[in-house]
N, C-alpha and C positions, 0 to 999 in steps of 0.2 A: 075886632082886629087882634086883640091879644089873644082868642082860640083859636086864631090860625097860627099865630109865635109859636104857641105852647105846642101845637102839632107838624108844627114843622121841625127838623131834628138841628140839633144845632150842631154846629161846625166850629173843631178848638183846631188850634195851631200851638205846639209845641218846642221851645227852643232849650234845649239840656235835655234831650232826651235818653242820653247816654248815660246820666249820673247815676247815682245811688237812689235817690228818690221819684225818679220819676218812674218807674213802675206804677208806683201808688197811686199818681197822676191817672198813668194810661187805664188799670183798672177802677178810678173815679166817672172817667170819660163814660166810659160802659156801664158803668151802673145807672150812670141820667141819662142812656140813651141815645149819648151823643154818638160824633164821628172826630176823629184826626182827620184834619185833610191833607196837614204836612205836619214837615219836624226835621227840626237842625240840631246837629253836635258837632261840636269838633273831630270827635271821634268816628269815624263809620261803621265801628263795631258795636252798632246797634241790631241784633235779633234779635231782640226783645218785642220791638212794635209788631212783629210778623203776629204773636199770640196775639194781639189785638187788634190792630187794623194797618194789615200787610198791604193796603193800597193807600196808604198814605205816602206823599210826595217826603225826596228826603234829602237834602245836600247839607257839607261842613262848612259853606258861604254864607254867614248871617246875611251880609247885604242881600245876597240873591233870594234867602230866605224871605226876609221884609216886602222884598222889592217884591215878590210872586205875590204876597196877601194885600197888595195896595188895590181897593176897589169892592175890597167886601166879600173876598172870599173868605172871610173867616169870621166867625163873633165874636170869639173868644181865644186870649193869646196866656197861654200857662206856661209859666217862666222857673224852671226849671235849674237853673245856669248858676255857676260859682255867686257867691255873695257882694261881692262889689261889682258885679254886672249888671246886677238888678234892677238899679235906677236907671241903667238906659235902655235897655233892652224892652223895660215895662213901659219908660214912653213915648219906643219906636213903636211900641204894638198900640198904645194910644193914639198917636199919631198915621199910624194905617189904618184907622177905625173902627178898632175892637177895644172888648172889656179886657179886662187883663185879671188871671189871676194869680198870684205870687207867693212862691214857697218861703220861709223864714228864710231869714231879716229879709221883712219888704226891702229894706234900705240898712246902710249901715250909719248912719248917721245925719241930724236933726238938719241937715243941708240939704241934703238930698231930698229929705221927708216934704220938706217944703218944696223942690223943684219939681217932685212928682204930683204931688197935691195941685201944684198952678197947670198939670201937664194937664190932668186929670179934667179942672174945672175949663179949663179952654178948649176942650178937644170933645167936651160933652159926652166923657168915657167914665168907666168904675174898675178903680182899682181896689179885687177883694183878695186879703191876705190868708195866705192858711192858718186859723187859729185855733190847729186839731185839739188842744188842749184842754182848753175850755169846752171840750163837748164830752170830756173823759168822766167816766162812770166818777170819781174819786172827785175829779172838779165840784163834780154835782154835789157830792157827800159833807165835801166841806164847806162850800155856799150854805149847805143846810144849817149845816150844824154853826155857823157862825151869824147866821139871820135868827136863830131860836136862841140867839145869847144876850146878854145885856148889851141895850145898844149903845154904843160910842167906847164899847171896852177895846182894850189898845192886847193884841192876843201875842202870843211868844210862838214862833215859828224857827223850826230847823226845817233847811231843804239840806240833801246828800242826792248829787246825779252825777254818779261815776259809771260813764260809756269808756270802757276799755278800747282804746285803737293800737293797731300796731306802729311798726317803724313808718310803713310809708306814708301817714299822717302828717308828720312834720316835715316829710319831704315835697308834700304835697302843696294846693292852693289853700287847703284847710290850716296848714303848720305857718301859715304866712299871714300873722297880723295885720298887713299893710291891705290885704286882700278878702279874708276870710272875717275880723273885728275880731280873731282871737276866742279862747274859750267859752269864755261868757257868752258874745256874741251869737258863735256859733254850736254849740251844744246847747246855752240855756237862756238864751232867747224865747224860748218858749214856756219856761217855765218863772223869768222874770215876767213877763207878760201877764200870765196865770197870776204871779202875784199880785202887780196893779191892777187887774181888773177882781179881785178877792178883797185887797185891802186900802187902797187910795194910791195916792201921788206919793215920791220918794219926798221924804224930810232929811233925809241923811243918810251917809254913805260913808265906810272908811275900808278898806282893804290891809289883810292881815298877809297875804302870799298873794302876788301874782305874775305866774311863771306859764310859759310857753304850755304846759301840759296841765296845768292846776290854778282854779284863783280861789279865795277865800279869803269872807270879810264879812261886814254885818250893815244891814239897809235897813234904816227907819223908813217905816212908812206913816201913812194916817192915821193905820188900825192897827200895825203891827210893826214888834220889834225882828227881822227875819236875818237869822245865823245860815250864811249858806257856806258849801265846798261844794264844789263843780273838779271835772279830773274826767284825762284822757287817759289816765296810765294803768294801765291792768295790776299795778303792784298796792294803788292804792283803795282797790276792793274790801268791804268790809267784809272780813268773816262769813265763811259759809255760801257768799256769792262767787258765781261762777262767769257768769254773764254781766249788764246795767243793772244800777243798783240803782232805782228813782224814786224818792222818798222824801213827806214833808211831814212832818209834823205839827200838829198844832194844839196849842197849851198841854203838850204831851201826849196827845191820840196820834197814831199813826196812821198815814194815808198811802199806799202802795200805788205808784204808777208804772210799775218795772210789769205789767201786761194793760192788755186792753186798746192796744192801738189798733185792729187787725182792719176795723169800719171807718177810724175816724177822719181818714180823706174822700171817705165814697159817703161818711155824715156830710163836712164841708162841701162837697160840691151839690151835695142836695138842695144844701140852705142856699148855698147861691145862687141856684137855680130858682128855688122857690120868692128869691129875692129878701131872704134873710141872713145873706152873708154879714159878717164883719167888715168895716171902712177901715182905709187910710187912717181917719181917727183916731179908732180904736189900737193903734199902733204907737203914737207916739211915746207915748209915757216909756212906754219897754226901750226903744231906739234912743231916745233920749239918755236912759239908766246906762245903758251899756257904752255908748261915747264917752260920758261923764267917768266911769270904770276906766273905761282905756286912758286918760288924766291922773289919775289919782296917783299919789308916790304910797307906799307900802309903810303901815302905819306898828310901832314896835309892839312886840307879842306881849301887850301888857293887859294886865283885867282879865274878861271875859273874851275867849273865842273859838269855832266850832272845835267839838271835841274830836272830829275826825282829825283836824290840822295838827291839835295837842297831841294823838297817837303818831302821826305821821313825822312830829317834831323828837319827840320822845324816843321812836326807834330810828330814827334816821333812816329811814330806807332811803337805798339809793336812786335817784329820778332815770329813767330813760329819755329825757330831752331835756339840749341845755337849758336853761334859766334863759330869760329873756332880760 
């Protein structure tokens, strides 16, 4: 039975297909072989799916979307869609009778994470998140290098992941906290994540800036004490970048993740195929940090804290979006 699964081509249903990311998606689908059989956006100015599967069904009706895959037209539902859609949209596609797979933040918060989870175990469906991060050449380097260390040592980590956006960021669904969880959330999601699965559960948390375009603060973890700045603002680029600047350091070795993504959605959908995706599970800790972040009041610039924030304090430059 399962070598007739495995030769049979499976069939994803796409809802965001108009975004920023789902490209990465459509060319995931083609590398495992699969097919789109449909795909919803708001938007209709999707030409994009014509390079890959130009017979796939296509309207801006979610409901009529859902309502077409009820019955098993589909196996799998890649959810693509702004960030606070996500918990529903992931457990209408559960609910229709597909696996579901989902771009960052599954969810944006530990409510949600739980309603998906009970959608999940009642509907005898798998919700696998994209956890391209962790498959990143640099992920690997420093798992190494921190398993050949003294074990239970607590290691010093700076992150710096400044994604330059322009104006229409904050005009957008992304510039909208109530929508998007805001910076953190939404740019470093993926790189919170990276750190709980590197170094344990959060122990502590305090917030030195956090502003509509910028947050910055310092997170105890298990194993690590982690200084991060996260920033949408092209003015707050270190030196000599031009582009994203993604970068961790740890106990002073530097780890570059500002390339190397070109595979890492068409790695994920492999593993899931192969039935080695990431769980729901594997999600909380990061969805949890990040709630917990959007609570916290703004702690005064005293002691130790990143030294990106200290230059940015220092020159004043002026922000391109208000302060929140």
């Amino acid at each position: 039975m399962s070598e007739i699964m495995e030769q049979k081509q499976r069939r994803f249903a796409i809802i965001g297909v108009g975004g920023y990311i789902a490209p990465r998606h459509l060319a995931a689908v083609s590398s495992v072989g699969g097919r789109v059989v449909s795909a919803c956006d708001v938007s209709d100015s999707v030409g994009i799916i014509d390079s890959y599967f130009p017979d796939a069904e296509f309207t801006t009706d979610s409901k009529v979307f859902f309502d077409g895959l009820k019955g098993g037209r589909a196996d799998y539902l890649t959810v693509c869609t702004p960030n606070y859609l996500h918990c529903g949209h992931s457990v209408a596609g559960l609910e229709a009778g597909m696996d579901v797979i989902c771009e960052k933040p599954v969810v944006t918060g530990v409510a949600e994470h739980r309603r998906l989870s009970e959608a999940s175990r009642a509907c005898g469906r798998s919700v696998s998140p994209i956890l391209q991060m962790r498959l990143h050449p640099e992920a690997v380097r420093i798992r190494e290098k921190t398993a050949s260390g003294t074990p239970g040592a607590c290691h010093d980590v700076e992150l710096v992941y400044v994604a330059p956006r322009g104006r229409w960021y904050a005009a957008s669904w992304k510039g909208d906290a109530g929508k998007s969880g805001g910076v953190l959330t939404n740019i470093g999601i993926h790189f919170i994540d990276l750190l709980h699965w590197m170094f344990g559960r959060r122990t502590g948390m305090r917030l030195h800036r956090s502003e509509a375009d910028c947050i910055s603060g310092v997170m105890e973890l298990e194993r690590a004490r982690v200084c991060f700045f996260l920033s949408v603002n092209p003015s707050h680029l270190p030196a000599g970048h031009s582009g994203a600047c993604r970068r961790l350091s740890v106990d002073g070795d530097l780890f570059d993740f500002s390339t190397g993504f070109a595979d890492l959605h068409d790695r994920s959908y492999g593993e899931i195929m192969a039935g080695r995706g990431f769980s729901l599970d594997d999600t909380l800790e990061a969805v949890a940090t990040v709630e917990v972040a959007r609570s916290l009041a703004v702690s005064p610039l005293v002691g130790e804290y990143h030294p990106m924030l200290r230059h940015l304090m220092e020159s004043r430059k002026s922000d391109i979006y208000p302060a929140v």
